[in-house]
N, C-alpha and C positions, 0 to 999 in steps of 0.2 A: 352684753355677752351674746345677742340673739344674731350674730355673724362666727361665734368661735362654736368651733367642732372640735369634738374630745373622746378619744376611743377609747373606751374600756376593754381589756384584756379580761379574761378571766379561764381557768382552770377547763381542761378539759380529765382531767384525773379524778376517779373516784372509787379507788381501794386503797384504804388507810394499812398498807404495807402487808407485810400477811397477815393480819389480824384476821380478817374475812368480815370487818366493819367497814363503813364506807366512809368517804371522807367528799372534797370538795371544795366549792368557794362558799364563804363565810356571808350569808344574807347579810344583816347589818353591814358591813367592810364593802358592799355590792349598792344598798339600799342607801344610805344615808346621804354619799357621793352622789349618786345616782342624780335624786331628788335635789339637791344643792343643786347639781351642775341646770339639771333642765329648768327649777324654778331662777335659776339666775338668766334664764334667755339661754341656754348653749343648745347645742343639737350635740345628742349622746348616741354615737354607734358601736354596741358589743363584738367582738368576736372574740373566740376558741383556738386551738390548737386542730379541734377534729371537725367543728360548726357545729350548728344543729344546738339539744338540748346542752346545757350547761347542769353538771350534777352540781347539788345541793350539799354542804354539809350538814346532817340529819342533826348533829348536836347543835347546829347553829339556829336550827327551829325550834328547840325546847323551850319553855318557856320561860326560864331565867335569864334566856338570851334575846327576850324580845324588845325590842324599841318603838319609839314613833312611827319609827323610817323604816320597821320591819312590817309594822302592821299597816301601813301606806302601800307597803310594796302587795301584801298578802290581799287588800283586795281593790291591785290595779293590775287589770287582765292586761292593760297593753303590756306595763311590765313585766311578770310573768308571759306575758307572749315573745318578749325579746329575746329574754333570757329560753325561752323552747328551741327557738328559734335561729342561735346566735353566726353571725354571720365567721368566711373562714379566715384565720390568720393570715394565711400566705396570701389572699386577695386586697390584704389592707395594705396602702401605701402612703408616708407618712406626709409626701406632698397633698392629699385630701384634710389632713387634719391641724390643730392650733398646740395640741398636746394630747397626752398618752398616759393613762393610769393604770394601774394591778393592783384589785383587792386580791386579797389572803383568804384564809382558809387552810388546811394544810395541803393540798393540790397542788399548789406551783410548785412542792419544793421537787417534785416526781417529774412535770411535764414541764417547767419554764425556765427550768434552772438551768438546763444544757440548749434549748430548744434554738437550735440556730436560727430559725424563720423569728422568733421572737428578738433574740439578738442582734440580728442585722436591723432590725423595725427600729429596735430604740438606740442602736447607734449613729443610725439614721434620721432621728429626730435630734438630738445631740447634735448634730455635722449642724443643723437646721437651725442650732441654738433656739429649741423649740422644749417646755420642760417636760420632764420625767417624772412620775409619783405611783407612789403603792405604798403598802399598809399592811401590816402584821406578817403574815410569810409571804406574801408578794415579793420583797425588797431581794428574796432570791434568784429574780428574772433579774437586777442587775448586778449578779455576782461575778460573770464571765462578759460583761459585756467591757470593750477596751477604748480606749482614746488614742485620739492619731499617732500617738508614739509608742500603741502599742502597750500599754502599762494600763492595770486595770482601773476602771473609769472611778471606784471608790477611793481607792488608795490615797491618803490623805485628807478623805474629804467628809465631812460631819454625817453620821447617817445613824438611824434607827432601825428596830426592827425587835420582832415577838423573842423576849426573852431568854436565856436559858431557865432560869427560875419561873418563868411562865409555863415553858415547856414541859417543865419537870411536876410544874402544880399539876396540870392536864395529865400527867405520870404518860405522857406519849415520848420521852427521851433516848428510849431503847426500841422507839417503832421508826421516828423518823430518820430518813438517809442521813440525814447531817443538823449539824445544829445553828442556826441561821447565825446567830451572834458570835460565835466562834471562825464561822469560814468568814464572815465582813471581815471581820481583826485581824485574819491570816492574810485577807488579800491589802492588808495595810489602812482599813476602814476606821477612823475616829468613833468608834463605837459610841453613841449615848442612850441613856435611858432614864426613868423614870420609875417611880415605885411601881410594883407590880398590876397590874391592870387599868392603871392612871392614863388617862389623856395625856398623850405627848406626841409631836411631829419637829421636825427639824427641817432645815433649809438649807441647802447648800449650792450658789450658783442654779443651776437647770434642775437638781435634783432635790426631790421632796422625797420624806418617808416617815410614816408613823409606827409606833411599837405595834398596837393590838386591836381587837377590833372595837374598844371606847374611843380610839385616835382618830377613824373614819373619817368624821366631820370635820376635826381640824387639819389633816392634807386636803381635802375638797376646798376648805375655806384660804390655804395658803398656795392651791394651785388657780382658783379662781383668781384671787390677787393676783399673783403674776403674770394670769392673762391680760389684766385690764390693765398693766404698763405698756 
């Protein structure tokens, strides 16, 4: 892997709708990946919507949300310095990279969901038959993206992503814009899942995606594999 390069997207959104809480990308869904990709040999480069700091979801630091790969990241300053730091969308072009990932959080579903700069990115790695992967509400950066005939790029095709009944456990059902698992199905997505908080990722051709933030590891590990073909 110490030739493949791999961009991570992530959230520049951080007000969880009018609540006046904040919201963001999901350490662990950022952290586990993370670490997979760089201990596998890859070179990992971030970017944002706006660059700069990447907001935090605050619930994602509590402590029943912590991991290995969370408490890895909390005392690796380079880490933390990427993420301060993170470089801008619109300056990423998909001919520098091998593939293209989106942790979750609830943040994408605000900035990545419509974000044309992010849209054309990964329609762009598609043309490139180059894969596509995110996890838990990330999978909403590719709900408007389309394929050469125009018809949107999930429709028919296997995909995951954070629950309605996950949703509705975190009782955020009536905060967020939409409900991730409903608009896949609308745009003709093979909806699958898993028991609620369970490890699960699916594969479909270029596109990878996992339900929630235990799934992390296994899109890291099923977009790894696909590089090394």
């Amino acid at each position: 892997m110490s030739s493949k390069k791999i961009l991570v997207v992530l959230t520049s959104h951080s007000d969880l709708g009018n609540t006046g809480h904040k919201t963001g990308f999901w350490v662990e869904e950022f952290a586990a990946p993370y670490y997979a990709f760089i201990d596998a040999g890859a070179e990992v480069t971030v970017a944002t919507p706006k660059g700069g700091q990447a907001p935090i979801d605050p619930n994602s630091e509590l402590s029943d949300a912590q991991t290995a790969a969370t408490k890895r990241f909390y005392e690796d300053q380079t880490a933390q310095n990427i993420i301060a730091n993170t470089q801008l969308l619109s300056d990423m072009k998909q001919e520098n990279f091998d593939a293209i990932f989106y942790p979750g959080g609830h943040g994408p579903l605000w900035d990545l969901t419509n974000n044309e700069t992010s849209i054309a990115l990964i329609e762009s790695f598609l043309h490139a038959e180059k894969p596509i992967s995110s996890v838990c509400h990330a999978p909403s950066a590719f709900l408007n993206i389309k394929d050469s005939k125009g018809e949107y790029y999930v429709k028919g095709k296997t995909v995951t992503a954070f629950k309605n009944s996950e949703e509705d456990a975190v009782q955020l059902t009536d905060v967020v814009p939409f409900l991730l698992e409903d608009e896949l199905k609308k745009r003709g997505a093979e909806y699958q899942s898993s028991a609620d908080w369970s490890a699960f990722a699916v594969q479909d051709g270029l596109m990878i995606t996992g339900q929630n933030p235990a799934s992390s590891e296994l899109v890291a590990e099923k977009l790894l594999t696909a590089l090394s073909k």
